[in-house]
FIZA-541944 format. One record per residue: residue in three letters; z, x, y of N, C-alpha, C in turn. Coordinates in nm, 3 decimals. Layout:
<nodes>
  residuo      n_Z      n_X      n_Y     ca_Z     ca_X     ca_Y      c_Z      c_X      c_Y
      Ala        Z        X        Y        Z        X        Y        Z        X        Y
...
</nodes>
This chain:
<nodes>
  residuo      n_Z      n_X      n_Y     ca_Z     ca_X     ca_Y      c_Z      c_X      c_Y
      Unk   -7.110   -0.453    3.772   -7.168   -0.516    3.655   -7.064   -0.610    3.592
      Unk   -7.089   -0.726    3.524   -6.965   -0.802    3.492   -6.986   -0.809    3.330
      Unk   -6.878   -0.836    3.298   -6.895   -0.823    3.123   -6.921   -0.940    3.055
      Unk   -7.012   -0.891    2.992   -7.074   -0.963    2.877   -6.974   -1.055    2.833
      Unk   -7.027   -1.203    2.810   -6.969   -1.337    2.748   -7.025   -1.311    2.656
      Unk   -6.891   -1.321    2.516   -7.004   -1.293    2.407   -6.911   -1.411    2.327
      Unk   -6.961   -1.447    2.221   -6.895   -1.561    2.155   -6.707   -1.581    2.128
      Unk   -6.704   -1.449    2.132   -6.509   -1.502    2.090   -6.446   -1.497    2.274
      Unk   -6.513   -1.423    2.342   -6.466   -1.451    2.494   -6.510   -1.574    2.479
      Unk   -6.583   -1.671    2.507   -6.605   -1.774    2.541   -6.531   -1.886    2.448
      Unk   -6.517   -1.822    2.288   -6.395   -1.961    2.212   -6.244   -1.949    2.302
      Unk   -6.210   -1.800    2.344   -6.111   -1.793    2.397   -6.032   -1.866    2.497
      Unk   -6.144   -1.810    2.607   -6.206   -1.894    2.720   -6.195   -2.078    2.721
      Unk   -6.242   -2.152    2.658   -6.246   -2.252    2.612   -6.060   -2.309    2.528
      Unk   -6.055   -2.251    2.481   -5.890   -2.282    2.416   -5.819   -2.287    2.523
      Unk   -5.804   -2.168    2.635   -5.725   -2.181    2.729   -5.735   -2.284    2.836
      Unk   -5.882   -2.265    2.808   -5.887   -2.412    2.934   -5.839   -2.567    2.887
      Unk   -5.881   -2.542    2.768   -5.827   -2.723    2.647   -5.658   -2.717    2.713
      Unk   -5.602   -2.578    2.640   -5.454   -2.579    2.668   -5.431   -2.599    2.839
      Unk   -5.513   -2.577    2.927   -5.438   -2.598    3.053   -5.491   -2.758    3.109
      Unk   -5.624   -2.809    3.064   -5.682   -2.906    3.107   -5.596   -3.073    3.000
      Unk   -5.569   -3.005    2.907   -5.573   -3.146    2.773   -5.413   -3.115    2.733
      Unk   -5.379   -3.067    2.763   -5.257   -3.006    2.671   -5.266   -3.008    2.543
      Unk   -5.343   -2.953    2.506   -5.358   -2.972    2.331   -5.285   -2.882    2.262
      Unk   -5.199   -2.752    2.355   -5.112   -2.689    2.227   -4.988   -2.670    2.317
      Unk   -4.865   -2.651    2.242   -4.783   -2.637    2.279   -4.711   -2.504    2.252
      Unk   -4.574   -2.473    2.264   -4.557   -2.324    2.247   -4.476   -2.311    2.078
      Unk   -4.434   -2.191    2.093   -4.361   -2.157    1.979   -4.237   -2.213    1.961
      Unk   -4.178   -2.321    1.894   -4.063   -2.377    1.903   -3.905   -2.336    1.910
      Unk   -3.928   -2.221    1.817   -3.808   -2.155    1.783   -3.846   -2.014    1.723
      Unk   -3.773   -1.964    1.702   -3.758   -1.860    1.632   -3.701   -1.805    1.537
      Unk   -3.655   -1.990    1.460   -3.601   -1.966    1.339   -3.669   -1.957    1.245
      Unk   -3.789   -1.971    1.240   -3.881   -1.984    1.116   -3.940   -2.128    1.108
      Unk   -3.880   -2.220    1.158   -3.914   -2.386    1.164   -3.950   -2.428    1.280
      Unk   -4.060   -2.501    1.245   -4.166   -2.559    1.366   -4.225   -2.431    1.447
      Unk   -4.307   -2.328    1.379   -4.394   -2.246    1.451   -4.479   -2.328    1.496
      Unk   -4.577   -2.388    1.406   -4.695   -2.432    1.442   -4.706   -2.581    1.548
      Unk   -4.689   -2.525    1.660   -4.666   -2.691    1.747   -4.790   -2.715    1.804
      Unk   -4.959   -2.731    1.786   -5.023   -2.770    1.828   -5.012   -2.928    1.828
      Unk   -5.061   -2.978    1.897   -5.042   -3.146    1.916   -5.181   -3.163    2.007
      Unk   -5.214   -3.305    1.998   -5.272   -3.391    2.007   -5.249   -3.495    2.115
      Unk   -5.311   -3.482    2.236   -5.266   -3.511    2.351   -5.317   -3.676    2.363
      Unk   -5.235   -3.748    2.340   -5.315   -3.909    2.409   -5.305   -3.934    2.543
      Unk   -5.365   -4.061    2.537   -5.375   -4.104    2.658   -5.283   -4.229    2.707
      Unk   -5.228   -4.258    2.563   -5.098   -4.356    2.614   -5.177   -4.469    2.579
      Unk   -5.310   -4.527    2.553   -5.340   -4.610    2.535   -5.302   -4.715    2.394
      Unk   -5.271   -4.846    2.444   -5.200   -4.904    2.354   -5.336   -5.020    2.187
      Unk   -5.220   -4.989    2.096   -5.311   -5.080    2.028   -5.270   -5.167    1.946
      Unk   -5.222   -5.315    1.970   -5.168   -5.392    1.920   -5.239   -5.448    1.740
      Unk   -5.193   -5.521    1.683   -5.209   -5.565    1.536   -5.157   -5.701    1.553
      Unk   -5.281   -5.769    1.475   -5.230   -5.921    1.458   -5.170   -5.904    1.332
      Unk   -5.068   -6.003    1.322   -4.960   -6.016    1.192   -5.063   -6.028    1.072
      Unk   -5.163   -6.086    1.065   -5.236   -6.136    0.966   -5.307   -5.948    0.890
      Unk   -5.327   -5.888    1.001   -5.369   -5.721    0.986   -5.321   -5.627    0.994
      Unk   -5.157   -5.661    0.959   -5.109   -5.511    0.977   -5.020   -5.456    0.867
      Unk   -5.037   -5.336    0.826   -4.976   -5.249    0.741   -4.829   -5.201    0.764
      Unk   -4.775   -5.228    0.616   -4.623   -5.209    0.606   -4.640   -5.094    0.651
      Unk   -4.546   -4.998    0.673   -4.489   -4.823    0.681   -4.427   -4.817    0.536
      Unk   -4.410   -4.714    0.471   -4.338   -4.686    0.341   -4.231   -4.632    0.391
      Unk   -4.128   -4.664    0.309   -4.025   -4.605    0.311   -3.989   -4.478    0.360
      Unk   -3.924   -4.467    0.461   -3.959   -4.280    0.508   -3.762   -4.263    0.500
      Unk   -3.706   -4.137    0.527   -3.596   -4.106    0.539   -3.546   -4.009    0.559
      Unk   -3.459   -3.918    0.572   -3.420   -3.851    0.590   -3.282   -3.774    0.653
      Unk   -3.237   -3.679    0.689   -3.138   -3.657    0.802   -3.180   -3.705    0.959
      Unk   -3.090   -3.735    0.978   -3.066   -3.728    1.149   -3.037   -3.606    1.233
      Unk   -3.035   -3.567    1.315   -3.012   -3.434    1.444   -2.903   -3.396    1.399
      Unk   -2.786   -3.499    1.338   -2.653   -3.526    1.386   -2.596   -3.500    1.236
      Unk   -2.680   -3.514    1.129   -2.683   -3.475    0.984   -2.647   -3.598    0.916
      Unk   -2.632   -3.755    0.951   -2.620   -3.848    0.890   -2.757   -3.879    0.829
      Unk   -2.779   -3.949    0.728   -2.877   -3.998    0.675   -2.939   -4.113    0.697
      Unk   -3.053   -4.123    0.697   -3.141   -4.222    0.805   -3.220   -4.309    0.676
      Unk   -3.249   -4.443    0.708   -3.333   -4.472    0.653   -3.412   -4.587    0.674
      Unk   -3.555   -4.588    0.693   -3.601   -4.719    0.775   -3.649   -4.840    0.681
      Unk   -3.560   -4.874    0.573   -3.537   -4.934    0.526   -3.492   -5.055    0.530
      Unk   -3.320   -4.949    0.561   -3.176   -5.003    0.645   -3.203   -5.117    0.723
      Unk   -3.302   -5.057    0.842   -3.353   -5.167    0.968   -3.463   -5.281    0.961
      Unk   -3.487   -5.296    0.809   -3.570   -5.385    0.804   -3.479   -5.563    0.816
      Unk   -3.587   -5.631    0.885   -3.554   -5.732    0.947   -3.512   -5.729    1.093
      Unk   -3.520   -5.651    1.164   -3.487   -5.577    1.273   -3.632   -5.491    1.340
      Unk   -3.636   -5.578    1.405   -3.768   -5.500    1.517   -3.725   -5.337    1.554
      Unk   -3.836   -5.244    1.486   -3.794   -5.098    1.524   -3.868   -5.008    1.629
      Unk   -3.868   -4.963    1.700   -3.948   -4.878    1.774   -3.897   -4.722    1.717
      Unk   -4.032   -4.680    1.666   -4.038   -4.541    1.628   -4.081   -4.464    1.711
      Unk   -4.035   -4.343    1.790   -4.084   -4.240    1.840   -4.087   -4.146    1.813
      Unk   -4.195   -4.050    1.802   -4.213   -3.945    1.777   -4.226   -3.860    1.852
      Unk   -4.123   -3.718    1.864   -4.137   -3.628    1.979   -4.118   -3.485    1.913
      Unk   -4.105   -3.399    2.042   -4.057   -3.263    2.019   -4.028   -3.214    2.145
      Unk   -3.871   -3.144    2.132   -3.836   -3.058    2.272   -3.945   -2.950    2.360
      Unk   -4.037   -2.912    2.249   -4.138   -2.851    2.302   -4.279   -2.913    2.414
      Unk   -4.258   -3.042    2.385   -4.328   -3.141    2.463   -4.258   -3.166    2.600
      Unk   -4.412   -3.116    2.724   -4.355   -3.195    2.837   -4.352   -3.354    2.878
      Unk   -4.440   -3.407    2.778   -4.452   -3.617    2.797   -4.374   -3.633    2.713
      Unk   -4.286   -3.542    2.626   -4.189   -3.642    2.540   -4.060   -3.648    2.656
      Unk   -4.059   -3.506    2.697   -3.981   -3.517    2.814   -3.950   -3.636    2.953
      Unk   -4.059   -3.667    2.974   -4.145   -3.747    3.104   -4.076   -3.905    3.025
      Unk   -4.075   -3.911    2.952   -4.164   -4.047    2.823   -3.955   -4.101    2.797
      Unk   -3.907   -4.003    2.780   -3.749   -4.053    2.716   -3.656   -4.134    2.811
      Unk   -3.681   -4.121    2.969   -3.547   -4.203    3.008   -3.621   -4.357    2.998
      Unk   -3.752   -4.374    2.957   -3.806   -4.465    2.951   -3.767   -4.580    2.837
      Unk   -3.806   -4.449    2.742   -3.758   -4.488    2.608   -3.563   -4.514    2.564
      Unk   -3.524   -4.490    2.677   -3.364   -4.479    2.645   -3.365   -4.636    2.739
      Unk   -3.414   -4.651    2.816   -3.411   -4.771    2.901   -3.475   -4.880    2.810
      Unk   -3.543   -4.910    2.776   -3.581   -5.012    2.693   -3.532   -5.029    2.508
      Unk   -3.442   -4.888    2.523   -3.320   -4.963    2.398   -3.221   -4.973    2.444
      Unk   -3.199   -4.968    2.517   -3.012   -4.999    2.601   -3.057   -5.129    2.614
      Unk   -3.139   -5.151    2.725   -3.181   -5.350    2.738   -3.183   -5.434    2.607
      Unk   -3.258   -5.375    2.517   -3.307   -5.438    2.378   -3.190   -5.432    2.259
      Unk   -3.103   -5.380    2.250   -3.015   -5.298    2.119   -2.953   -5.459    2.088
      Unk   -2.877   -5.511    2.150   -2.779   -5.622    2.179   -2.860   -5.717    2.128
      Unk   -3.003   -5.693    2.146   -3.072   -5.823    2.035   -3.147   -5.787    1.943
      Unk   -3.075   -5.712    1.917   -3.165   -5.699    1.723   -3.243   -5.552    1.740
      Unk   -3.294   -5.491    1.847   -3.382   -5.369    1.812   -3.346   -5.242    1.820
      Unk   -3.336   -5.190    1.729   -3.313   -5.024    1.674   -3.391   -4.953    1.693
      Unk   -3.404   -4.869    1.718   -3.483   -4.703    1.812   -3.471   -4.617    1.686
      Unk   -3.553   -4.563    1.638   -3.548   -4.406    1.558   -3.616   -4.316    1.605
      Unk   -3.598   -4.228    1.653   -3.693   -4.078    1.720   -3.742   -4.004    1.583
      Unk   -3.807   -3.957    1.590   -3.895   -3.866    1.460   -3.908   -3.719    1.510
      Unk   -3.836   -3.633    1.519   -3.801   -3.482    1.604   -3.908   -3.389    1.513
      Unk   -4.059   -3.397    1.586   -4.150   -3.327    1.502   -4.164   -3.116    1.512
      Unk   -4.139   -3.088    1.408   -4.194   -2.953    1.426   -4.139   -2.898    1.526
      Unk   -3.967   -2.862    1.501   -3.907   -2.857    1.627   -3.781   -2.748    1.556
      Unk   -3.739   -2.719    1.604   -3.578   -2.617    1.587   -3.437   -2.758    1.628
      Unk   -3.336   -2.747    1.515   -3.247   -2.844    1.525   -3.182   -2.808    1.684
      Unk   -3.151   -2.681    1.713   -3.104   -2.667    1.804   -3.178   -2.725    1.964
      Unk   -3.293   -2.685    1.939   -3.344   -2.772    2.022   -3.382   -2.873    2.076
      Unk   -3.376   -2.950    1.954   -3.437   -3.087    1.951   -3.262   -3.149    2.029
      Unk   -3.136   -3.076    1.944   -3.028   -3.194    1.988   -2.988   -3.144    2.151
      Unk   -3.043   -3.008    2.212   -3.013   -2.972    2.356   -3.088   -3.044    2.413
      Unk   -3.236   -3.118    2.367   -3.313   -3.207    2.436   -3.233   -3.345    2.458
      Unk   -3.208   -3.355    2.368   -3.085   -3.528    2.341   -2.979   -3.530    2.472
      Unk   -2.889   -3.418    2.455   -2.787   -3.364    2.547   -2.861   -3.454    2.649
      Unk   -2.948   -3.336    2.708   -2.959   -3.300    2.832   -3.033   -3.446    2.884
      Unk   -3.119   -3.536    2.796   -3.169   -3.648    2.859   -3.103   -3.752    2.803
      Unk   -2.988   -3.752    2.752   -2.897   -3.853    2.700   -2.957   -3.944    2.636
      Unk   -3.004   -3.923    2.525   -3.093   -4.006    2.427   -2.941   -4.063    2.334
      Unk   -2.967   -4.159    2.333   -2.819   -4.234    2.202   -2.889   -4.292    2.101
      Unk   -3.021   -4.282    2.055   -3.040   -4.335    1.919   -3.049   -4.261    1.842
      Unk   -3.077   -4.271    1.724   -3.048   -4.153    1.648   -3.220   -4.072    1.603
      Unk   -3.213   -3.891    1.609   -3.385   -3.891    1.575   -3.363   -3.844    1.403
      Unk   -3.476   -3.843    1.343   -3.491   -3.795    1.190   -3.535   -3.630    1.238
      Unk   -3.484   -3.545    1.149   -3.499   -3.388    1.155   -3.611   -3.417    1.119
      Unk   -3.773   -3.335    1.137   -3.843   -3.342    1.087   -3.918   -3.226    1.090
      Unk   -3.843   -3.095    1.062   -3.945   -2.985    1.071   -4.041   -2.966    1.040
      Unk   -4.075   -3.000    0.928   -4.199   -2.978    0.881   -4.337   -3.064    0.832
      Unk   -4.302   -3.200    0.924   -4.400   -3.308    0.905   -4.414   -3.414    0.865
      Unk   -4.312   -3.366    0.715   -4.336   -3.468    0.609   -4.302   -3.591    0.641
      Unk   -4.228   -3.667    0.731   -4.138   -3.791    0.753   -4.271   -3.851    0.840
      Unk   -4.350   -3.753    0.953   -4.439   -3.819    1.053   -4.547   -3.804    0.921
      Unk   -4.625   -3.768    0.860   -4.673   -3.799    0.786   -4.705   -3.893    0.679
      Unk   -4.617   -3.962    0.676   -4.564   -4.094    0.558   -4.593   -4.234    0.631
      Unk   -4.559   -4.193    0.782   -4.614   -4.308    0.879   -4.778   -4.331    0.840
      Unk   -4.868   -4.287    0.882   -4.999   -4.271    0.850   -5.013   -4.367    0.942
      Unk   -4.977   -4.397    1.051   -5.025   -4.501    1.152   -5.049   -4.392    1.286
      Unk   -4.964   -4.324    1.239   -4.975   -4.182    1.400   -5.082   -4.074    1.335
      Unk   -5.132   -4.029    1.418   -5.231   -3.883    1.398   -5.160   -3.786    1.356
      Unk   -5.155   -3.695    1.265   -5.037   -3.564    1.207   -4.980   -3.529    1.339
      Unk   -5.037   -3.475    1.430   -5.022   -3.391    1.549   -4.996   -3.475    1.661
      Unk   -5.038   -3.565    1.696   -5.022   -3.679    1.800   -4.874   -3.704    1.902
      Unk   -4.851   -3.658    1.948   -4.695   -3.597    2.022   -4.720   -3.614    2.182
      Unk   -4.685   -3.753    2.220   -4.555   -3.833    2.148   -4.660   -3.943    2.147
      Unk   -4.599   -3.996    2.078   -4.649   -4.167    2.029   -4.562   -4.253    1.945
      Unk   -4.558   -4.378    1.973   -4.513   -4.433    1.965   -4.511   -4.573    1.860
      Unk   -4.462   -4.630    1.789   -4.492   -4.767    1.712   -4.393   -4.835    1.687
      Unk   -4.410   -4.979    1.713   -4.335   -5.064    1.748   -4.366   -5.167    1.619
      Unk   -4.247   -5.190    1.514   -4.262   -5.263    1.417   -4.186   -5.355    1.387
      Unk   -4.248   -5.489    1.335   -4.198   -5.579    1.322   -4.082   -5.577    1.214
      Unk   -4.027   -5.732    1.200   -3.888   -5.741    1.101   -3.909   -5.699    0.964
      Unk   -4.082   -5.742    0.955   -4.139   -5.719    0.817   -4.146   -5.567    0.827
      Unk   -4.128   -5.465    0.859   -4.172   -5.314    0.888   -4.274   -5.266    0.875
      Unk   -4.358   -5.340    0.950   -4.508   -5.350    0.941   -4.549   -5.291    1.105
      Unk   -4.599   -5.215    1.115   -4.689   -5.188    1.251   -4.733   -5.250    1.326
      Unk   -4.698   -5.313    1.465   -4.712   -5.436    1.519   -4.801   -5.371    1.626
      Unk   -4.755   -5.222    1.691   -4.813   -5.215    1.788   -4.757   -5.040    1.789
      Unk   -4.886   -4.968    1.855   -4.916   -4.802    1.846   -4.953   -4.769    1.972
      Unk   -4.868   -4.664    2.037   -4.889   -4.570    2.144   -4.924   -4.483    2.107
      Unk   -5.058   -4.400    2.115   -5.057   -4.239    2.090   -5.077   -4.187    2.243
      Unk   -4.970   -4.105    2.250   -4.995   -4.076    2.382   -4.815   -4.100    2.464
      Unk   -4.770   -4.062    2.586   -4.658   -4.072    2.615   -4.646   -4.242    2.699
      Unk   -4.519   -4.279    2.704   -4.533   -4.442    2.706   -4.456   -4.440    2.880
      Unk   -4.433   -4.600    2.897   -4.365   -4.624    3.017   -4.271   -4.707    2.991
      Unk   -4.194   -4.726    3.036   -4.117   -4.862    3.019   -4.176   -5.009    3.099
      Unk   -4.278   -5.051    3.149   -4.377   -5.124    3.181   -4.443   -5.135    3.016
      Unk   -4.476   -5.048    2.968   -4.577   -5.055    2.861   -4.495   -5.138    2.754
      Unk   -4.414   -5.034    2.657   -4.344   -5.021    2.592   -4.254   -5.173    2.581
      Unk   -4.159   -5.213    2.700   -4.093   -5.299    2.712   -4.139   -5.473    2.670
      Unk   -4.278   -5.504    2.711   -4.349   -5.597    2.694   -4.344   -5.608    2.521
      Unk   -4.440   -5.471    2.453   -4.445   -5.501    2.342   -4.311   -5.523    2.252
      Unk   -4.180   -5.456    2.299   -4.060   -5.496    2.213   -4.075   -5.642    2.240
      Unk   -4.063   -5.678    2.305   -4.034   -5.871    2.353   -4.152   -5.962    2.297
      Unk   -4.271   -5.878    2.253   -4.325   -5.964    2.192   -4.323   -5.970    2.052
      Unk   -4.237   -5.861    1.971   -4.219   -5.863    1.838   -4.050   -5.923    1.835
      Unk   -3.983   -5.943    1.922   -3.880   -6.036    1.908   -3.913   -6.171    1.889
      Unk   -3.992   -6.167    2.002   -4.023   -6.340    1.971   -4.120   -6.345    1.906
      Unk   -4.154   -6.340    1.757   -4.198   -6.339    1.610   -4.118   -6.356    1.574
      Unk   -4.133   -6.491    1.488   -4.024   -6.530    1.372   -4.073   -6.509    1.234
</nodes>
């Protein structure tokens, strides 16, 4: 006889399959008390550009760095920025970084600055992720949201994604979803050459 599907087997059922089919959750980050809750929001990488005439500043966001210096995307205005948003708990932020380290090593020398946004994550982890994939820009600590939240151009949960902003610090162009350096690379070069 086989057992009864009854409604919470089947929500169950269903979650696990989201989590193995979509990646829609991720695990427990740490065990310090910071960044339990790592569900995320799986894209598809698909890109979505903004004409200058339609696009929204970012507000002022700030904070610490991994590294404990103080960050502020302010600082980089006039300076084409690419923001990424990740977490060591992510396998496409993983996949997504020598990409992202490759198209600011090419780009740095002319004007464009990289900030990582380390979402809902344990410090320790986030800087063994850096280590180990040799990331050199600097990320914002962001345990608990508030910094990816202020963006309001990314989805709360949306991990990893990406936005690429002009001199004005305006949103030029949005990855939700993990990027390439094919992708990614094009759109820096087209917010350089904006004057």
């Amino acid at each position: 006889m086989s057992p009864r599907v009854t409604p919470a087997r089947a929500a169950v059922a269903a979650a696990a399959l989201c989590g193995l089919l979509a990646g829609c959750a991720g695990t427990s980050a740490s065990g310090d008390g910071q960044g339990s809750d790592t569900r995320f929001v799986s894209g598809d990488g698909n890109v979505t550009e903004y004409k200058a005439a339609g696009r929204k500043a970012v507000q002022d966001v700030g904070g610490d760095a991994l590294d404990g210096r103080p960050v502020k995307l302010a600082d980089l205005k006039g300076k084409v920025v690419v923001v990424n948003f990740w977490a060591s708990w992510c396998a496409p932020c993983r996949g997504e970084a020598p990409s992202l380290e490759q198209v600011y090593s090419e780009n740095k020398a002319k004007g464009v600055e990289f900030l990582g946004v380390n979402f809902k994550d344990s410090k320790a982890n986030a800087q063994a992720f850096e280590r180990k994939l040799k990331v050199t820009y600097p990320s914002l600590f962001d345990a608990d949201g508030q910094v990816t939240l202020a963006f309001r151009a990314v989805p709360p949960n949306a991990i990893p994604s990406t936005l690429v902003l002009d001199r004005q610090g305006r949103v030029a162009a949005r990855i939700i979803g993990s990027t390439t350096y094919s992708k990614l690379n094009p759109l820096v070069a087209k917010a350089l050459a904006e004057k």
